[in-house]
C-alpha positions, 0 to 999 in steps of 0.5 A: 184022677180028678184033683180036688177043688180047694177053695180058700176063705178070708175073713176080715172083721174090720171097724166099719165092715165085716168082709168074707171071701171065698177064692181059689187059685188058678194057674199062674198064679191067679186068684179067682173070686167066687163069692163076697158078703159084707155086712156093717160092723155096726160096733167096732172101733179101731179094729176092736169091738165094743159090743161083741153081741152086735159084732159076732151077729153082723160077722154071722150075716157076713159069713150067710151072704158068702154063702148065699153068693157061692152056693155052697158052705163056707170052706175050710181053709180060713184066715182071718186078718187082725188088726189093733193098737194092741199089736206091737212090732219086736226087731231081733237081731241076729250076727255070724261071723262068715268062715267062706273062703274071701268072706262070700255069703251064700244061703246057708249063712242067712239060715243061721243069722235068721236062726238066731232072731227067734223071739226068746220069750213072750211077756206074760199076756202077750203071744206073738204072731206066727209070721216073722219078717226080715226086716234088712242085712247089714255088712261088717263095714256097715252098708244096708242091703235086703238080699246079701248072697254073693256079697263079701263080708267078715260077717253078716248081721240081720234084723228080724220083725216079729209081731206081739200081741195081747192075747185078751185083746186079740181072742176077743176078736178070734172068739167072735170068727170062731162062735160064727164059724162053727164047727169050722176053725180058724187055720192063720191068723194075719197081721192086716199090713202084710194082708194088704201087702199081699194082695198089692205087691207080686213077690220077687220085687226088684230092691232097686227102689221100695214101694209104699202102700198105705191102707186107710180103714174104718179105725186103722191105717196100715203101712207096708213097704216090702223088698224081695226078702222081706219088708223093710217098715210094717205097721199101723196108725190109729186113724181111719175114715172114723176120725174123719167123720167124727171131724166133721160131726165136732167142727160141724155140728152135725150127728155122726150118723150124718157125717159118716153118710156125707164121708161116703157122698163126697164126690156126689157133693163135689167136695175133695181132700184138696180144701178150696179156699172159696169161702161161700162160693159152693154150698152143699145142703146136707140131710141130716138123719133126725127130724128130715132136717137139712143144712146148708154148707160150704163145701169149703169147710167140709174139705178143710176138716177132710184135709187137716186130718188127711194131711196129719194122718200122711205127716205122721206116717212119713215121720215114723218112715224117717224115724225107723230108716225108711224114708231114705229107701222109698222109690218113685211109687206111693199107692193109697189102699182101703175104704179112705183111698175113694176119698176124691182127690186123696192122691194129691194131697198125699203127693204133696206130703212124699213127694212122689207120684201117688196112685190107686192101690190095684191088686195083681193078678185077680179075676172072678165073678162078673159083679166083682169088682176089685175095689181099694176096700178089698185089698186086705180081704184079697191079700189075706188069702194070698198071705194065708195061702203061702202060710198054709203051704209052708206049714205044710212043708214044716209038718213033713220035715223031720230033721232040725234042719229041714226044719229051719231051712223051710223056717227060713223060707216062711221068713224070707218069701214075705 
């Protein structure tokens, strides 16, 4: 019997772009593209919109392009990604004491600390996120490790995230997929930082040392360092590549319109995220939007407002890095992701902030249509289909259990394979 073909969509309403995706999954573990339309957000800021008209237009374009690309309509299952200063992270502690005989930690006492981080109750206009992320393990004498089984200790202690969010806020942007959808629905809604995880990062990763991808978006830049059972920091930062074009329209004096369209010319121009202080040596003439002006300007300037804002964004998610523990765990290996990580020479300057290597975010394990290419500002559309994919299975999974425990064995599972 021929198996029927399940095709996958994610969608990814973003503050500068309305991405969709069409993919399935191949042997192996691969994830084939067949379609992608695009459109311009238009009127989005920082993950949210302001005018849900114009949104929910540009999300339906992006939705018809899919369409077009495939040739056929878009499919059920869909996910969506949500981002948003709106979403807060919860960690919820855990603790049992380990009756083995020497104290020896197996599977089933990680099940029952897990079993204890579920989120007690949800303030009022608030709900929370369907996925739920370890975060660590901590021994009796105090010692941090990301996988305990086959350790010895009186007792075992473990740190679950959850993601809340405000419901208003987060069925805004919910209602504008789901009126462009149709008759079809919504099936998991993503945190972005663990879409873009998703996409960059195969699981079973050795916890030797952790690796850190940082997604630099239209509005928002998500942060994602992952371990073999969990992540050990998630989160966002309210600055994306719309604070940078709005830089260089103050110190500059120039229309947004036209900083953004500079923004998106930078190497055609020659100028990097690394400012060379030459003063006049390079001059740039730079069209503006109104009237057919044009201005001349020194490159120089352009790159020192690119690279104070740059710099602030990566000293600032280094400090919350130090701040929640993280800093100290971080391996040899520092990947940029998203719109911002085409920005010339952004490595470097990133380098100089973690002092580690810094490279171009690629996702694993991708194959697809001959005019596809796997480009940074994909990265969360592509891992939003991996995540949401390993959400559904699981899902699945949990519909067939009947038994409270089969229940919180594959609860357990949906918590750890993150």
């Amino acid at each position: 019997m021929k198996t029927q073909r399940e095709v996958y969509t994610g969608v990814e309403i973003g503050t500068s772009s309305v991405k969709v995706m069409l993919a399935e999954f191949l042997p192996g573990d691969s994830l084939a593209v067949l379609a992608l339309g695009e459109a311009p957000s238009l009127k989005m800021c920082k993950g949210e919109a302001i005018d849900t008209r114009v949104v929910g237009g540009q999300v339906a374009l992006a939705l018809a392009a899919a369409e077009q690309a495939a040739g056929f309509p878009i499919p059920g299952p869909v996910f969506m990604a949500i981002s948003g200063a709106f979403i807060e992270t919860i960690n919820i502690t855990g603790s049992v004491q380990i009756d083995e005989p020497g104290g020896l930690i197996q599977e089933s006492n990680l099940e029952e600390a897990t079993r204890q981080t579920n989120l007690p109750e949800v303030p009022q206009g608030k709900f929370r996120l369907a996925q739920a992320v370890n975060r660590l393990f901590r021994l009796a004498d105090g010692r941090v490790l990301f996988n305990p089984i086959g350790q010895c200790s009186r007792s075992l202690e473990v740190e679950t995230q959850h993601f809340i969010a405000d419901w208003e806020r987060a069925n805004t942007t919910y209602c504008l997929l789901s009126e462009a959808l149709g008759k079809q629905t919504v099936d998991t809604v993503i945190y972005t930082p663990l879409a873009v995880s998703s996409a960059v990062f195969p699981p079973a990763l050795s916890d030797e040392a952790l690796n850190l991808v940082i997604d630099i978006g239209g509005g928002m830049t998500s942060v994602a360092m992952p371990t073999s059972v969990g992540h050990f920091h998630l989160g966002q930062v309210s600055i994306g590549c719309e604070h940078l074009a709005n830089d260089l329209s103050i110190a500059l004096d120039l229309p947004i319109q036209t900083a953004r369209s500079l923004l998106n010319q930078l190497d055609a121009l020659h100028c990097t995220a690394v400012a060379t202080k030459d003063n006049r040596a390079r001059m740039v003439t730079i069209h503006q939007d109104t009237m057919s002006k044009h201005r001349v300007i020194p490159a120089s300037s352009i790159e020192l407002v690119i690279e104070t804002r740059l710099r602030e964004l990566f000293e600032l998610i280094r400090r919350q890095l130090d701040e929640h523990g993280a800093y100290s765990w971080l391996g040899n290996r520092v990947f940029l992701s998203g719109g911002g990580a085409r920005i010339p020479r952004i490595t470097d300057l990133a380098a100089t902030v973690f002092n580690r290597p810094v490279s171009i975010a690629q996702p694993y394990r991708v194959t697809g249509r001959a005019d596809f290419h796997p480009l940074p500002q994909y990265n969360t559309v592509i891992g939003l289909i991996r995540a949401g994919y390993r959400d559904l299975q699981v899902a699945r999974q949990v519909s067939q259990q009947v038994s409270p425990f089969e229940w919180w064995k594959n609860a357990w599972k949906a918590i750890t394979d993150w």
